[in-house]
N, C-alpha and C positions, 0 to 999 in steps of 0.2 A: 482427605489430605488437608482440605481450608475448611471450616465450618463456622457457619455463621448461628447464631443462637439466638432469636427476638430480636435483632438486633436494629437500632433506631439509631438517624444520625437529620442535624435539620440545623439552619443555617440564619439564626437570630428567629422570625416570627414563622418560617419557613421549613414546616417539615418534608425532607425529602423521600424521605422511607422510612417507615415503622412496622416493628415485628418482623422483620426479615427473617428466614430461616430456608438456610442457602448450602448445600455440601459442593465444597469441589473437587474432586475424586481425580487420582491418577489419572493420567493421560487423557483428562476433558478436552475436547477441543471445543472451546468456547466462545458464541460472538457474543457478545453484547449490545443488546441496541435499547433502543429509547429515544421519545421525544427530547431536542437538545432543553436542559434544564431542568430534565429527571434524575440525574446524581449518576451517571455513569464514571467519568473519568473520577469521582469522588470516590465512587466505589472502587479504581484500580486504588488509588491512593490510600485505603485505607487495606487492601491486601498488602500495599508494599511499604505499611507500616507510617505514614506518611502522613497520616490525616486519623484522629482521634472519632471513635464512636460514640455517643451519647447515652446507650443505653442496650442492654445485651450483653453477648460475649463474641468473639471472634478465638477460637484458635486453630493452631498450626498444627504439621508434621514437624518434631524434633528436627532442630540440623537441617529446615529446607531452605533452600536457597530460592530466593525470589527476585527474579530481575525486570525491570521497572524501563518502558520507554515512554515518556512523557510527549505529548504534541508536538510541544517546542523547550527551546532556554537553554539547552546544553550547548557547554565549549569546550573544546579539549585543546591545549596549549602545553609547548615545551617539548613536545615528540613528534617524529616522524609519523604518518600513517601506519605503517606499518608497526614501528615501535608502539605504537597504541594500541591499537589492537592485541598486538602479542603479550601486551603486559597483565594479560589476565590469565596469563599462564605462570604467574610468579611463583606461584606453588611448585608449580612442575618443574620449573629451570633453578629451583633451590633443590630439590632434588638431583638435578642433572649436574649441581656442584657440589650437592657432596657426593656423587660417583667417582666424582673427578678429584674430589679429597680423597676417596678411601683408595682409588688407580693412584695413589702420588704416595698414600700409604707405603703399600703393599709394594713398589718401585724401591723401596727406602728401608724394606724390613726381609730377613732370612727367611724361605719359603716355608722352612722348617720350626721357625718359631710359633706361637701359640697366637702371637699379635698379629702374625700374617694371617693365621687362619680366622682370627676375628675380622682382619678386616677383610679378607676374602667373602668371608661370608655376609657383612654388612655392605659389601657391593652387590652380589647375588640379590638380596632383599631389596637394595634401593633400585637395580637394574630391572629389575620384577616389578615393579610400583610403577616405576616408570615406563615402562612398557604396557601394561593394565593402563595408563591415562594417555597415553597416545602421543608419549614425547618426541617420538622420535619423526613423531608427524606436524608438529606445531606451524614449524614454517610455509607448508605445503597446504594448513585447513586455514591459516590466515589469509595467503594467495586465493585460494579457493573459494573464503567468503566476498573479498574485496572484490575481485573480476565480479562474481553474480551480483554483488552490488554495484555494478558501472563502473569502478576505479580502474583504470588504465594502469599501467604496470609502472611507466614513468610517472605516475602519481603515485606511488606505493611512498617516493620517501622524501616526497615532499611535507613539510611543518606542516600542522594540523590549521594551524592559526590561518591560514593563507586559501582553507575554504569557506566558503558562504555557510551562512546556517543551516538549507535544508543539505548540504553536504557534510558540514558537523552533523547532521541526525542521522546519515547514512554512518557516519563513523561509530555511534552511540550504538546503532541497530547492529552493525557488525558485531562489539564489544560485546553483544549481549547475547545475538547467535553462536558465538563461540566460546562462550560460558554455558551456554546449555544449561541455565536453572532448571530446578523441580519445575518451578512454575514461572512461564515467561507470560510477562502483562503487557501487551502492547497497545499502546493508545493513538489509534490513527498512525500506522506504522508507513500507508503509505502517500500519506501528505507529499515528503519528497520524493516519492522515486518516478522514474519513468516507465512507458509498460513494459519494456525488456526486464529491468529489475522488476519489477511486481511479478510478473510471469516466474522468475528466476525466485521469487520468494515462496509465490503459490508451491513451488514444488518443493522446495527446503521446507516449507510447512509440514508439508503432508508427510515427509520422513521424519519429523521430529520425533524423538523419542520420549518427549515429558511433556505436562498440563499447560496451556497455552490458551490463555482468555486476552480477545481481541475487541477493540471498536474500529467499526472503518464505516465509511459511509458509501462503499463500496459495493454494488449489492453480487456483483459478481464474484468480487474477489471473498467473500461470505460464502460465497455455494460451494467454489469449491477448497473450501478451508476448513472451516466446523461444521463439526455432527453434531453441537447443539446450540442452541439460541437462548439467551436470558434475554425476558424483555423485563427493562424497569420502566413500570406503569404504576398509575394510581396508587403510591407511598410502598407498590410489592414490588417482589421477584417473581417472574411465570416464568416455569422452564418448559421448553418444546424440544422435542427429541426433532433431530434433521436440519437440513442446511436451510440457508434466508426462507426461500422458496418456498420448501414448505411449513416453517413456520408462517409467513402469510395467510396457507390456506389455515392452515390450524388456528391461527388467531382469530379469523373469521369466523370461523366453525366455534372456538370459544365463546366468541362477542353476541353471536346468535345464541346460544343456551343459558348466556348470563340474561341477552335482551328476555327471551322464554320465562324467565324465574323470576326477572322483575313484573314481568304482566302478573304472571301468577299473583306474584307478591303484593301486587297493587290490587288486585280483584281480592284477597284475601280481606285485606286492611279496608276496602270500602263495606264491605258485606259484617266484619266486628264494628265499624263505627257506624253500621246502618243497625245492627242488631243492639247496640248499647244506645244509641237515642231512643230505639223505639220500647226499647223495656227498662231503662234504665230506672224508672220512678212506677214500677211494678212490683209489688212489696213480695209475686209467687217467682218473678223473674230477676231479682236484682241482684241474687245471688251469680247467678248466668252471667247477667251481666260484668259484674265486679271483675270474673273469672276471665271475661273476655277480654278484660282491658287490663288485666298481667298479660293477658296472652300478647296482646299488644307492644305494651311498654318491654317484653323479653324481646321483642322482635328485632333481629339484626337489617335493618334496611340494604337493600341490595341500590348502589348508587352505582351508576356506568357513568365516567368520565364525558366527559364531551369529548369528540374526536375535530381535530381541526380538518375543516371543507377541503376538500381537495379541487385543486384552483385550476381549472381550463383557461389559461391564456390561448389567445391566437392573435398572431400577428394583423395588425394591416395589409390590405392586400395592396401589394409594391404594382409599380407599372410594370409591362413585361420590357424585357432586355430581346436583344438576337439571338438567335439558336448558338452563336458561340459566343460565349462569356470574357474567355481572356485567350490566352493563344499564346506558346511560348517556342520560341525556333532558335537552336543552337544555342540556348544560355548559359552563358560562364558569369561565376561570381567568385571574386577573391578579395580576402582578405590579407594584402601583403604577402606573404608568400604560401598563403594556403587557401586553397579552392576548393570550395564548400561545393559549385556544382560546374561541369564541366562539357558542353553539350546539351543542355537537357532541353527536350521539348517535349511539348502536350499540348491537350486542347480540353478546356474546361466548357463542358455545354449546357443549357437552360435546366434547371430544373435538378443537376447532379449534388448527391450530398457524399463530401468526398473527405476522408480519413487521412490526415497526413500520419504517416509514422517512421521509424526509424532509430536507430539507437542514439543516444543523449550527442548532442554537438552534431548531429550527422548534418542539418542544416531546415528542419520543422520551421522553427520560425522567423529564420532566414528569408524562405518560400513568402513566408505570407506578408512579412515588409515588401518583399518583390512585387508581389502581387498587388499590393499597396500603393507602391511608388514610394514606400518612405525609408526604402534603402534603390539607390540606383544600378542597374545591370553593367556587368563588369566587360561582359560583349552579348552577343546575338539580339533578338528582338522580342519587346514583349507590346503585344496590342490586344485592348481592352474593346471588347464588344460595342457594339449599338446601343445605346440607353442601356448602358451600364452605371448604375451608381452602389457604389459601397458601403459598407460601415463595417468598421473595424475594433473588434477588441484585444487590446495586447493583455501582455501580462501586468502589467505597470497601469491598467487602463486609468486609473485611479487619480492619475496625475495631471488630466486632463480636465479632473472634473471644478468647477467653482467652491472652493474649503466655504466659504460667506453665504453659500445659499442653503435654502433651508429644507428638507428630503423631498417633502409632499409637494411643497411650491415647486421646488425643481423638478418635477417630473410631471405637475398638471400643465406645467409651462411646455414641456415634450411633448404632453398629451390632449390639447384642450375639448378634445370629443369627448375622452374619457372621464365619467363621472368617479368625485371624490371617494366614494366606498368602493369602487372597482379598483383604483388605484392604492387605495388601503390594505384590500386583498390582496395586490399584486405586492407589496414590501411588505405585507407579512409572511409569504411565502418564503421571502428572501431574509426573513427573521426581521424586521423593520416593525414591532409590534406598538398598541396603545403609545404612548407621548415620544419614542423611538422614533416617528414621523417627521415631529417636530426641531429633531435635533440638525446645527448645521454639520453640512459635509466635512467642515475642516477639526472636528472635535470626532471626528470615527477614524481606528483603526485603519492600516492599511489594507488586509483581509475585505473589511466592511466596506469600506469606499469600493473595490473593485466588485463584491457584490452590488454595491446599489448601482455601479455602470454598467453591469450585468440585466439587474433590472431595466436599466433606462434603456438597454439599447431594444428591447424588448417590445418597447413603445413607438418605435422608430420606422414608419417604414422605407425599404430601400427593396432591392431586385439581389443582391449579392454579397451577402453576411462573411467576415473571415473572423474566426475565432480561436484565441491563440490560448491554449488550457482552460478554458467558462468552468469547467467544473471543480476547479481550485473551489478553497473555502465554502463549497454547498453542502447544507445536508439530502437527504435521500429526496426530503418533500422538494426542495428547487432544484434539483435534478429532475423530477419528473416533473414539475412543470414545464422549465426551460425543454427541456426533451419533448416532450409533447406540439410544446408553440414553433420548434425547428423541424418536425414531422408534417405537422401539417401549413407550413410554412410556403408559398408559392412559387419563392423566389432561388438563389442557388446556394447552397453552405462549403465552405471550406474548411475543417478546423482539426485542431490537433486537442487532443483530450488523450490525460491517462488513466482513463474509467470506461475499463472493458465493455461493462454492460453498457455506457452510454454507446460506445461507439457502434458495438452488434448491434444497439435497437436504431440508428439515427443512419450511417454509412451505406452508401450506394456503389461506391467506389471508396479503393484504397489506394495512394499515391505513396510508394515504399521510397525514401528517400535514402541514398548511401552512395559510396565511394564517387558523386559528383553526378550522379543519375538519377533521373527521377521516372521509376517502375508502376504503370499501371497493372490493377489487379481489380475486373466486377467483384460486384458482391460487398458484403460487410467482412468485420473484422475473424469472425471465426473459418468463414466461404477464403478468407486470403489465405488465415494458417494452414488448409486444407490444400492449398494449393501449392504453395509451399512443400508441402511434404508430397506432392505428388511426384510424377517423374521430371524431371528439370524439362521435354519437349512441352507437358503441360504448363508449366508454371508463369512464366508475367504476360500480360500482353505489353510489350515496353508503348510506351504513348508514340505510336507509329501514325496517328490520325497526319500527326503532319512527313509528307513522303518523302521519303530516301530514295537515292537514285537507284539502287538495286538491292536485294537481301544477303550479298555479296558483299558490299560497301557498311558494316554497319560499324557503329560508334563502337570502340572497346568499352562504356560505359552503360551498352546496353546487352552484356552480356548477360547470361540468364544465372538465376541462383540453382545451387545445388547441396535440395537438402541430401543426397543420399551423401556425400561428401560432408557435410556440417555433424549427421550422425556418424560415421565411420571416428570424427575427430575427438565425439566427445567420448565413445568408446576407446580409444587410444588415451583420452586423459586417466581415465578411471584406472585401464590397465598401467601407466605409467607410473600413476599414484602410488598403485598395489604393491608394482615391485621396486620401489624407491622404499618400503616401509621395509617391504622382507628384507633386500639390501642392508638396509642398517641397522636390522637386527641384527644380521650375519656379522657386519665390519662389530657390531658393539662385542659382541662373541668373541672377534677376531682381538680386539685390543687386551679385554679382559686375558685371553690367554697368553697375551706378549709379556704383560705384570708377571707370568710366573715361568720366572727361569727353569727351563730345562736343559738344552743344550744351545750351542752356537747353530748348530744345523738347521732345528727346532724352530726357533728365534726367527732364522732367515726365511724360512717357509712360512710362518704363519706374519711376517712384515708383507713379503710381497703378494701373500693371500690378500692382506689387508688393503695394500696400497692399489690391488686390481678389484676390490671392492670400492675405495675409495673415487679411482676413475669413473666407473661404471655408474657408480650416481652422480658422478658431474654432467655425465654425456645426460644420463636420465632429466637433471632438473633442466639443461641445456634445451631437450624435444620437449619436454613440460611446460617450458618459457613457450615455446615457440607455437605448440599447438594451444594452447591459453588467448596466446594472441590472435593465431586465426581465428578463434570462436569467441572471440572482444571486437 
């Protein structure tokens, strides 16, 4: 479908790939990964036509459609949400108006004339067309994308202008799922979403019906999305058949028979420059030799990159705190006339590493200002342990840090145990590389600043870490660091992260936050969805450590979830979908045959056939709305 031919592309003195030769074949499911500033997002940009090759060929399938989601930089202004989205359906609702030209026709001309039956027939064709592209569903797969991307239904028609950025790329990402190109390129697609939406996209992935090349730094959200892995390495393309996971082992298992071929290759090349010194000036041998040393000079040198060290941080060991950390009894928090939590209590204890999650606004980092003190409790009580001391990363951390200091100074000055190349290692994990060190805080990116508070806090030590997204802006390599140094870390974590795999490998506990309660759950994050879907008498332990007067007496906020009830609704949406589509096939039947006078009788039969069609999918969009909402 995409074919790439020798193809070389390099950036002033800087080649980033040469001799490519790359097929991307129907229905690829493709990750893309690579050290950052090996040419990946280059490489989407140059499928989506975007960025020029230097050498080679690239071509296409005729007439593919190729849809293109960028990092960041989009804006969509002048429409509704909704109207945005739906407008990549122009094609099909220009169709859907000349139906409605050739029905105004056919209204206006004798059944019996020749013009009727033309345009009879060219409604028949366009009503067919339009059917084959799913018009009569448009409205129903834009609801349908928006909700699984987090859009709230009273957000549907609100101006575009009036979201934040990573909510413009939630708009972008929709516009593009519902186009359905031949080949959708997604670059870090989920930068913004929360895990409800990642969750909600992993599975729209897996149904997709076309080629779909991805970069994420996700390593979860990779396993289970693509069946194959392109690694751009050392100026190539290596294709691995299978998801992250097991490209890893395969790349090792590679790395090893390249290291095998270079031994070889270097035993070769000592043994011809031992055998041409020692006969080289032998008038029976020189011929040998001569012969050796083409042998040589043909020889393709087998070079293995350097692999950058993989970096074992570990924390300072903090003093210890009390067996309970912080302690929360009856807490209410509002904001003006809405109450993010209502009741909720817990008890966070030494040593617990604990998952906030919850759908987007439900109140994540709400919690952990609470827990902070740098938002105050609205009612009940919250008390912070014995030799408790904290350190806190928000999402903004960045703003805290001094713009006028300078990266290495600023963090030997954090660290003065730590020796200068230890602390070199530890900013270039976080991409802080050679004179990068040097640069002040106030000349970096926003991204980079909260990375390098990331780094610093790293340096820090305290007994009771809160951490409000850390895995924003990381690649794979400070993911597993920072993961690592919060593993083996002595002290207690809180954080909210939406990076699956961070969470399953780091989570001791899950604290599910909604409708003003806050849901204890053992286990990490896959041990919760498990639980979850078990029978509702299995599923939370609500954070009872602190006692209620009887199990009689309990908070309506600490009522239990019920997936058997979540699935019954999403099976009712589907069937609702279904027959809201047959329905308007029927009503488009029904109308078409009102255009053609037969009798008054006729007429009055097939009107209020219509118009109890017409009902019948009011009531339908009416439970559509409704059970949408339960499952938002």
């Amino acid at each position: 479908m995409i074919q790439f031919n020798n193809v070389g592309k390099r950036f002033g003195p800087k080649v980033l790939f040469d001799d490519v030769n790359w097929l991307i074949g129907t229905k690829d499911r493709i990750g893309l990964v690579g050290a950052n500033g090996t040419g990946k997002s280059t490489f989407m940009k140059i499928i989506a036509g975007l960025e020029e090759i230097d050498s080679g060929t690239m071509s296409t399938m005729r007439n593919m459609r190729i849809g293109y989601l960028p990092q960041d930089g989009l804006k969509m202004v002048g429409r509704s949400v909704f109207a945005e989205c739906g407008s990549v359906f122009e094609p099909i609702r220009q169709i859907e108006r000349e139906m409605e030209d050739a029905l105004h026709q056919m209204s206006d001309l004798d059944p019996t004339t020749e013009a009727y039956t033309a345009a009879a027939d060219r409604f028949t064709r366009l009503d067919s067309e339009f059917r084959a592209k799913e018009g009569y569903t448009i409205d129903m797969q834009v609801g349908t994308i928006l909700t699984g991307l987090g859009f709230s239904k009273d957000e549907w028609d609100k101006p575009c202008e009036e979201f934040s950025g990573g909510w413009q790329m939630r708009i972008a990402l929709a516009k593009l799922l519902l186009e359905k190109p031949e080949a959708l390129l997604l670059d870090e697609p989920t930068n913004h979403l929360d895990l409800e939406a990642r969750n909600w996209l992993e599975d729209y992935l897996h149904d997709y019906p076309n080629t779909f090349v991805l970069i994420s730094h996700d390593r979860y959200f990779l396993d289970v999305t693509v069946s194959k892995i392109v690694e751009v390495w050392n100026k190539k393309v290596t294709i691995f058949s299978g998801n992250y996971t097991h490209y890893q082992k395969q790349k090792e298992e590679r790395l090893e028979q390249m290291r095998a071929a270079q031994r070889n290759q270097q035993d070769r090349v000592q043994q011809i420059e031992a055998f041409v010194d020692r006969f080289r000036a032998k008038a029976t041998k020189a011929k040998q030799a001569q012969s050796r040393l083409r042998e040589l000079e043909k020889m393709e040198i087998i070079e293995i990159p350097e692999e950058e060290p993989i970096i074992h941080f570990k924390f300072p060991s903090p003093k210890p705190s009390g067996r309970v950390v912080a302690e929360f009894k009856d807490v209410g928090k509002s904001y003006g006339a809405k109450k993010v939590f209502d009741g909720a209590s817990f008890m966070i204890e030494r040593g617990d590493r604990i998952a906030l999650v919850g759908h987007n606004g439900a109140g994540k980092s709400t919690l952990i200002k609470l827990l902070t003190g740098t938002e105050p409790l609205s009612e009940g009580t919250y008390t912070l342990g014995h030799n408790v001391e904290f350190d806190y990363f928000a999402q903004d951390q960045y703003k805290a840090l001094d713009p006028d200091s300078v990266l290495l100074d600023d963090l030997c000055a954090t660290a003065p145990r730590a020796t200068e190349t230890e602390l070199r290692s530890l900013l270039g994990c976080f991409l802080f590389r050679e004179d990068d060190v040097f640069k002040k805080i106030g000349v970096l990116s926003g991204g980079e600043r909260n990375r390098y508070a990331l780094c610093k806090l790293l340096t820090q030590p305290s007994n009771f870490v809160l951490l409000d997204e850390p895995t924003n802006h990381l690649d794979m390599r400070a993911k597993e660091v920072l993961l690592g140094a919060l593993k083996n870390y002595e002290g207690t974590v809180v954080f909210v992260s939406h990076d699956r795999y961070f969470i399953d490998e780091l989570a001791k506990k899950v604290f599910e936050i909604g409708e003003g309660a806050v849901k204890v759950y053992p286990g990490n994050y896959e041990e919760y969805l498990r639980a979850k879907t078990r029978a509702p008498e299995a599923a939370p332990v609500v954070a009872a450590v602190v006692e209620k007067a009887s199990s009689d007496d309990r908070s309506p906020n600490a009522k239990r979830a019920n997936p058997m009830k979540l699935k019954s609704l999403e099976k009712r949406l589907k069937e609702v979908e279904a027959e809201v589509a047959g329905r308007e096939a029927v009503l488009a039947g029904l109308e078409a045959e009102l255009s053609n006078y037969v009798s008054a009788e006729e007429s009055q039969r097939v009107s209020t056939a219509a118009e109890a069609e017409r009902a019948a999918i009011e009531k339908l969009m009416l439970e559509w709305e409704s059970v949408s909402e339960q499952l938002n």
